[in-house]
PATORKOL-60632 format. One record per residue (C-alpha): residue in one letter; x, y, z. Coordinates in steps of 0.5 Angstrom, whole numbers, padded with zeros to 4 digits, always signed. Example, Ala and Ser with C-alpha at 12.3 -4.5 7.8 and 13.67 -1.06 7.14 Angstrom:
REM residues 2
A+0025-0009+0016/S+0027-0002+0014/
//
This chain:
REM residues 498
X+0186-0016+0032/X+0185-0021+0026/X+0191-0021+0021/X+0190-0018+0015/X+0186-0012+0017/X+0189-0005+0018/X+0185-0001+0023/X+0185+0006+0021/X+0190+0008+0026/X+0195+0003+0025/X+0202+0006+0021/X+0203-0001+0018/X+0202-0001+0011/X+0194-0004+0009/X+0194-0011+0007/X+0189-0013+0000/X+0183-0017+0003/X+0182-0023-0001/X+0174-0025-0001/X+0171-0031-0004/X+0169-0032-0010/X+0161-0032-0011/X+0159-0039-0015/X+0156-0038-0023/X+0151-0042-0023/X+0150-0043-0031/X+0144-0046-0034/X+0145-0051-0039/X+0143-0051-0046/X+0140-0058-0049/X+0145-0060-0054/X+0140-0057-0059/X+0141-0050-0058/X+0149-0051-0058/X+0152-0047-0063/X+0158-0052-0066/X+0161-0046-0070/X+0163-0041-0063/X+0162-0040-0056/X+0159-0035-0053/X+0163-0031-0050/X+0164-0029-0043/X+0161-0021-0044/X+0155-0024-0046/X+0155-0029-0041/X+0155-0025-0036/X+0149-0020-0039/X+0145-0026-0040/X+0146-0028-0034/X+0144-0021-0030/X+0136-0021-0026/X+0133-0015-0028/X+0134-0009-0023/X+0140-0013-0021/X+0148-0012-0022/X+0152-0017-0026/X+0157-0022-0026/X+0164-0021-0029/X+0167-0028-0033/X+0171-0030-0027/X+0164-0029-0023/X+0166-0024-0019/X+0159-0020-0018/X+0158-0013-0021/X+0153-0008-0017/X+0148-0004-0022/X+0150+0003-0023/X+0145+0009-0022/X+0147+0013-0027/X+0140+0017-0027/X+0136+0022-0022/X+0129+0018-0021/X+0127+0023-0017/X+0128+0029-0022/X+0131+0034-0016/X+0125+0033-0012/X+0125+0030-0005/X+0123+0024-0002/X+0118+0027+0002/X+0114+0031-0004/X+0115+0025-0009/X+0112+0020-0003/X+0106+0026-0001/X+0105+0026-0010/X+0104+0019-0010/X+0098+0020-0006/X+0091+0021-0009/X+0088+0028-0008/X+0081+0029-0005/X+0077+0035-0003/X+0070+0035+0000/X+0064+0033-0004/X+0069+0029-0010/X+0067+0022-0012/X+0073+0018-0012/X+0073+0010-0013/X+0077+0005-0009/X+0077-0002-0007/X+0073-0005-0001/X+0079-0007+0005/X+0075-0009+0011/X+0068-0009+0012/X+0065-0009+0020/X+0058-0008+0023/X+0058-0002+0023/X+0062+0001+0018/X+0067-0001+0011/X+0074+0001+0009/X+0076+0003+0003/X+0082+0004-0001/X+0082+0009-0005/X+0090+0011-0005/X+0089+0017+0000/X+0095+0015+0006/X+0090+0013+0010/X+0083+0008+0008/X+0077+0012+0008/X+0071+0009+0013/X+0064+0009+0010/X+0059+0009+0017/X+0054+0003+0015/X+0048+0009+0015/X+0052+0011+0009/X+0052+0005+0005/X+0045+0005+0003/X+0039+0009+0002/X+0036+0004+0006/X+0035+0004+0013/X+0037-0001+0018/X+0042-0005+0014/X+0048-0010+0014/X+0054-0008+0011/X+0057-0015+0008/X+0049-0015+0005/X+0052-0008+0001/X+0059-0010-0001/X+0064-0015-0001/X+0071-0015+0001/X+0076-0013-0006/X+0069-0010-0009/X+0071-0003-0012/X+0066+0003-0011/X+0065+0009-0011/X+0064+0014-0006/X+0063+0021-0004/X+0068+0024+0000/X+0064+0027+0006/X+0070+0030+0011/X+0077+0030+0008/X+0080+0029+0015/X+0074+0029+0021/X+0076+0030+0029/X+0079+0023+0029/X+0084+0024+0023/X+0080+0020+0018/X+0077+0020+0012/X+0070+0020+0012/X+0066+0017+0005/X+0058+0016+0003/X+0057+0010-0002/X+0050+0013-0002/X+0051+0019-0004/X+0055+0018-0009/X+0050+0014-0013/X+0046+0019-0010/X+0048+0024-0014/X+0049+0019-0021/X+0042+0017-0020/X+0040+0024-0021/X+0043+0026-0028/X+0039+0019-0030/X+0033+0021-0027/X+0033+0028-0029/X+0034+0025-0037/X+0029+0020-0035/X+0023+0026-0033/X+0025+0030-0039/X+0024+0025-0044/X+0018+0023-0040/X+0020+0016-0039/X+0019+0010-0034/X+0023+0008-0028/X+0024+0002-0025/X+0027+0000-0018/X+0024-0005-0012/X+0020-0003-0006/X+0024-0002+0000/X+0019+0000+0005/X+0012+0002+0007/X+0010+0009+0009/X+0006+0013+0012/X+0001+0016+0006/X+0005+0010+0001/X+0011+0006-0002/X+0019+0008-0003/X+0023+0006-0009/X+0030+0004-0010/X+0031+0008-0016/X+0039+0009-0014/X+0034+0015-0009/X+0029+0014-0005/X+0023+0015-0010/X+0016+0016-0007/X+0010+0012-0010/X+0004+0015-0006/X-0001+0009-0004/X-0007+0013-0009/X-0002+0012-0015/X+0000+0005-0014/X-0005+0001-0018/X-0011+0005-0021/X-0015+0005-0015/X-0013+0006-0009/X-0010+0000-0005/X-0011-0002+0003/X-0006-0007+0005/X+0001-0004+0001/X+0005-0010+0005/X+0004-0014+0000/X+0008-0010-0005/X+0015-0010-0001/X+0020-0014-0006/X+0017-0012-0011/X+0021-0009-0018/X+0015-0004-0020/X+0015+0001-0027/X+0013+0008-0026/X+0013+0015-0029/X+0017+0021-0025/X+0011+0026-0024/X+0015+0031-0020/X+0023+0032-0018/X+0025+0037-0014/X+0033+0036-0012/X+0034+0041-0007/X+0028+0038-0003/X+0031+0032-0005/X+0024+0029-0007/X+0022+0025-0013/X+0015+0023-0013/X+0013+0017-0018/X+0005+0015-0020/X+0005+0007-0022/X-0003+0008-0024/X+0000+0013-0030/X+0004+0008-0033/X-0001+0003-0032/X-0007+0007-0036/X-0001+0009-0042/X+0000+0001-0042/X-0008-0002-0041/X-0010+0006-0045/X-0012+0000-0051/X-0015-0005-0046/X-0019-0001-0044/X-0022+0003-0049/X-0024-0003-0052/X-0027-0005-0045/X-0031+0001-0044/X-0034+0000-0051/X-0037-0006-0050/X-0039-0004-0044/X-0048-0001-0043/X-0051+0002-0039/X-0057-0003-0036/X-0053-0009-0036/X-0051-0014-0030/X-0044-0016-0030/X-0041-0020-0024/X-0036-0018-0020/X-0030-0018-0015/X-0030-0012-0009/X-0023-0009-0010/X-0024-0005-0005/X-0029-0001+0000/X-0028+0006+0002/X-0032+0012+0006/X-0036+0013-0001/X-0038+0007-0003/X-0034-0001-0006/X-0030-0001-0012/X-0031-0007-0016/X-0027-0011-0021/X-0031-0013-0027/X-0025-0017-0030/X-0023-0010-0034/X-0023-0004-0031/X-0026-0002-0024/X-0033+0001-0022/X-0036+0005-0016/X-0041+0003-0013/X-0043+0009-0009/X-0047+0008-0002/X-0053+0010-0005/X-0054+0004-0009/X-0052-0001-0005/X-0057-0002-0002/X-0065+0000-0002/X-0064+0000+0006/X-0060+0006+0009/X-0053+0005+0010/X-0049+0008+0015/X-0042+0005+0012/X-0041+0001+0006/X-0037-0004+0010/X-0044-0006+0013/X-0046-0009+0006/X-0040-0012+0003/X-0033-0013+0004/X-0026-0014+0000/X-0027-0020-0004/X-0034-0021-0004/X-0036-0024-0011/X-0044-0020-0013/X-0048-0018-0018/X-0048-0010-0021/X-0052-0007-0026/X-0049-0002-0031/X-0052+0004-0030/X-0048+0009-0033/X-0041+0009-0038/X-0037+0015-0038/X-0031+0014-0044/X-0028+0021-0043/X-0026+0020-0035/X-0026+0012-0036/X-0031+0012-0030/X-0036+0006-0029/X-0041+0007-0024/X-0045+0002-0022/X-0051-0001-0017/X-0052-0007-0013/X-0060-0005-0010/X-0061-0005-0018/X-0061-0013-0018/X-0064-0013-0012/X-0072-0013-0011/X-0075-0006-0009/X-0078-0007-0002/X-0082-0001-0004/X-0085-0003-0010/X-0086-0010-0006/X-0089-0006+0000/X-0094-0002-0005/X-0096-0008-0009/X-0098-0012-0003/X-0101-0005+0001/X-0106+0000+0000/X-0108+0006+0003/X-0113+0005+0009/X-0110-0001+0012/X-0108-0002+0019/X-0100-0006+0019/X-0096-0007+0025/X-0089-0002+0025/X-0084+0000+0031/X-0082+0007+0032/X-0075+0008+0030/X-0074+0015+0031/X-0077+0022+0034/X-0077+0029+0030/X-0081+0034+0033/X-0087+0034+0027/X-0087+0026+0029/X-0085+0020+0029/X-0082+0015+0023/X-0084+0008+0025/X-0082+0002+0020/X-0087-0002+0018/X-0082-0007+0014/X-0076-0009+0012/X-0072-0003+0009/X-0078+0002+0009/X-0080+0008+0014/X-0086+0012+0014/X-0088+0019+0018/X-0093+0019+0023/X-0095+0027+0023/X-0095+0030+0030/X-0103+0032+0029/X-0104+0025+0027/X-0101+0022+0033/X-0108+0022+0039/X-0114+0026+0038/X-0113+0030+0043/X-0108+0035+0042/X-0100+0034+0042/X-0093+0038+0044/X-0088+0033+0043/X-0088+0026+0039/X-0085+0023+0047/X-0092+0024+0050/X-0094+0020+0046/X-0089+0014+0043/X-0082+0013+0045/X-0076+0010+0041/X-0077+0001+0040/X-0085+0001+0041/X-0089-0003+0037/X-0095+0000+0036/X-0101-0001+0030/X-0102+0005+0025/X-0106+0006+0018/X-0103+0008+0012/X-0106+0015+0010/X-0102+0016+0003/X-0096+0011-0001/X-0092+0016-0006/X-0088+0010-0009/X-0086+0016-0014/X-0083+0019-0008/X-0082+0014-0003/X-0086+0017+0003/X-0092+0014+0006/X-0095+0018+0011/X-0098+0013+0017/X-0105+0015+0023/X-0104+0012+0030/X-0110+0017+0031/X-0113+0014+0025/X-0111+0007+0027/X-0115+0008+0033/X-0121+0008+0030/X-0121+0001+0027/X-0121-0001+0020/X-0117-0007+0015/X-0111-0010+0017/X-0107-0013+0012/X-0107-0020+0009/X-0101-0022+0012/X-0103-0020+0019/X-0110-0024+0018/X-0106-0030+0016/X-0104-0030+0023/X-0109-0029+0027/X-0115-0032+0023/X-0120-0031+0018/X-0125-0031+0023/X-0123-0024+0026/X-0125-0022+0021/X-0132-0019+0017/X-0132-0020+0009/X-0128-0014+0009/X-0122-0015+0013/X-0124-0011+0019/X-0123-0013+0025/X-0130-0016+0029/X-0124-0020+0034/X-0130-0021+0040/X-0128-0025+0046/X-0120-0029+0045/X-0122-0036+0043/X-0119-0042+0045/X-0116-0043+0038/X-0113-0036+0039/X-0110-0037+0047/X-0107-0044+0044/X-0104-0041+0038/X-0101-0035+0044/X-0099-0041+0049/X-0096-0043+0042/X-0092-0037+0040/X-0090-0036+0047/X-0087-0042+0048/X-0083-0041+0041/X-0080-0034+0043/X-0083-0031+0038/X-0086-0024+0039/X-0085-0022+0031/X-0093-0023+0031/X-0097-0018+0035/X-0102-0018+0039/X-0109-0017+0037/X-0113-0014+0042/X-0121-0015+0044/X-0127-0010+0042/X-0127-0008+0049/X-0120-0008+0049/X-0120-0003+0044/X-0125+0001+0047/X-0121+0002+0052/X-0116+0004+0049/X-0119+0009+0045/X-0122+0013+0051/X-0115+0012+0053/X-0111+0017+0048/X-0106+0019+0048/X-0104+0013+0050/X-0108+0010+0044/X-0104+0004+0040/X-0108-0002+0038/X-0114-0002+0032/X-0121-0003+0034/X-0127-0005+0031/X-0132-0001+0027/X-0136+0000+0034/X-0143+0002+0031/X-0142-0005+0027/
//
């Protein structure tokens, strides 16, 4: 037992314990600051000397300890002024809170609640697929949606999507009602169009990009585009936005101007834009126009696409403006030459031409006797002798003789005879350069005779070249028999009276 100390079941008198005497650190004045009429005295030393929140030392340096003399508490319990310390949450409330970890798959975030509340990355942002330290930063202070207030786990669950979510859509609702413009980036290419960020998931349909339908939208991903609101419906949480509305209030002037200047029966070159179904939009610097599959070409046209292609600088002519729908429709065959206004100018009726069957119709056959231009023959002028089908006589991919018997440039219809063909008659200038003016009378008729040395020259010549664009001519007797022959009767035969 030390001496000194009185143990509580000693009968000896307790003995004064002594304890040192902790040391005073004063801080000295500079001699400017020393008052040279009095000196301090020891109380105000001692409360001059005494940290805030902390006791006091006496004048002989003997410390003090700070007297509670106030109920911080105020009557209520530790564990019910720690719980109203606490922040308050209840589903669906926004709350904000300080960003305090942030993983692969999910951020915490302090928003004073006895626990972080945890944000799943799928939570972070209206776009798919993203890395959260891409989104926030560690000590950034956000808002969130409290989705769960306390899941199976014990953890508050939070949504920063959702919470600007429902920001965004007080603004985009004043934004439709004031018939305003939203700008946001394209965040993704879907089905049928784009996705704007515009604080929610915008749908900006492909037709409603620019003010003609746009093919390839890839390009546009990362791009800021403005746009009008054209539907909300925020229960189906669907908000559906058209560029081309907003480009057509901003460029209303422009093109206006445009089509003022613009008159039916002008040529202006162009860029094809764009090739659909219908036809091939073309930039004329201004504005777009159509070029319907119809006047693409004096051929027929099975798809547009066979005729031109995106990017393909050409010539079209105007062939009518339409101010109240600002819609321009124009013609590419119009600058073109008419193969059927060539072919009447260079042909006439009665003369034999040189065609291949394209098709078989039960009235007939059309066969095509030049480029771009199909003529009928009729079922009852296909033999002398009496026809059921047009495959008795022809089949698709013959080359075959035949006499033009009616050209309506008007109409664009030319009725053609191999019954007539048969008979003889003029061939046409360009198949008499071929063969030689010496086959042929004073009147273009054929009078052939026997195959001439200069004739079976030129036919090694064209066998030898691999051309057998030009048609074989046949003999008088050839013809003849040909004739007899029907309704196998293909090729011309000279006049045989003469």
């Amino acid at each position: 037992m030390d001496r000194g100390l009185a143990l509580p079941f000693s009968h000896a008198p307790a003995q004064e314990i002594s304890y040192p005497l902790l040391p005073v650190h004063r801080r000295e004045k500079p001699v400017s600051e020393q008052s040279t009429t009095e000196e301090a005295t020891p109380a105000a030393v001692a409360v001059a000397e005494a940290p805030a929140g902390m006791g006091s030392f006496a004048a002989d340096g003997t410390y003090v300890p700070r007297q509670v003399i106030e109920d911080d508490l105020g009557g209520m319990s530790l564990d019910d002024a720690y719980t109203a310390s606490m922040v308050q949450v209840e589903d669906g409330q926004i709350v904000q809170g300080t960003v305090v970890k942030v993983d692969r798959d999910e951020v915490l975030l302090d928003i004073g609640y006895k626990s972080e509340g945890v944000i799943p990355s799928r939570e972070l942002s209206i776009r798919n697929d993203v890395d959260p330290s891409e989104i926030v930063s560690m000590g950034e202070v956000i808002e969130a949606l409290v989705l769960q207030k306390e899941d199976k786990e014990g953890r508050l669950v939070l949504s920063k999507k959702r919470a600007q979510y429902e920001r965004a859509w007080g603004t985009i609702e004043k934004i439709k009602e004031e018939d305003g413009v939203v700008s946001g980036p394209v965040i993704e290419v879907v089905k049928g169009g784009l996705i704007i960020d515009i604080g929610l998931r915008g749908f900006l349909p492909a037709s409603l990009v620019e003010l003609r339908r746009v093919r390839d939208l890839a390009p546009y991903v990362g791009r800021t585009l403005d746009a009008k609101i054209i539907e909300l419906d925020k229960n189906r949480n669907n908000v559906v936005l058209s560029r081309r509305g907003w480009l057509e209030e901003t460029q209303k002037e422009q093109r206006e101007d445009f089509l003022a200047n613009l008159k039916p029966g002008e040529n202006r070159r162009g860029v094809v834009s764009s090739v659909v179904n219908f036809g091939a939009f073309v930039d004329l610097g201004g504005m777009d126009g159509l070029v319907h599959v119809s006047e693409l070409s004096w051929k027929h046209v099975d798809h547009p696409g066979s005729v031109v292609q995106v990017g393909d600088e050409i010539d079209v002519q105007v062939l009518e403006v339409d101010l109240d729908r600002e819609r321009i429709s124009l013609s590419l065959k119009a600058t073109q030459q008419d193969p059927w206004q060539e072919f009447a100018t260079a042909h006439q009726v009665g003369e034999l031409v040189y065609g291949r069957v394209t098709k078989l119709v039960p009235f007939g056959s059309f066969v095509q006797v030049g480029e771009g231009i199909e003529g009928l023959v009729h079922i009852s002028e296909m033999s002398a002798h009496h026809v059921d089908l047009p495959e008795q006589v022809v089949t698709p991919g013959e080359e075959l003789w035949v006499k033009i018997i009616d050209l309506d440039l008007q109409r664009r219809r030319i009725s053609l005879s191999i019954k007539q063909a048969a008979e003889g008659g003029i061939v046409a200038a360009e198949y008499q350069e071929h063969f030689g003016e010496h086959a042929y009378d004073t009147e273009g008729n054929y009078i052939g005779g026997e195959t001439t040395e200069a004739q079976e020259a030129w036919a090694e010549y064209y066998a030898e070249q691999g051309d057998t664009s030009i048609p074989p001519v046949p003999t008088t007797a050839e013809a003849a028999a040909a004739a007899e022959a029907a309704p196998e009767a293909v090729a011309p035969e000279a006049d045989a009276a003469e």
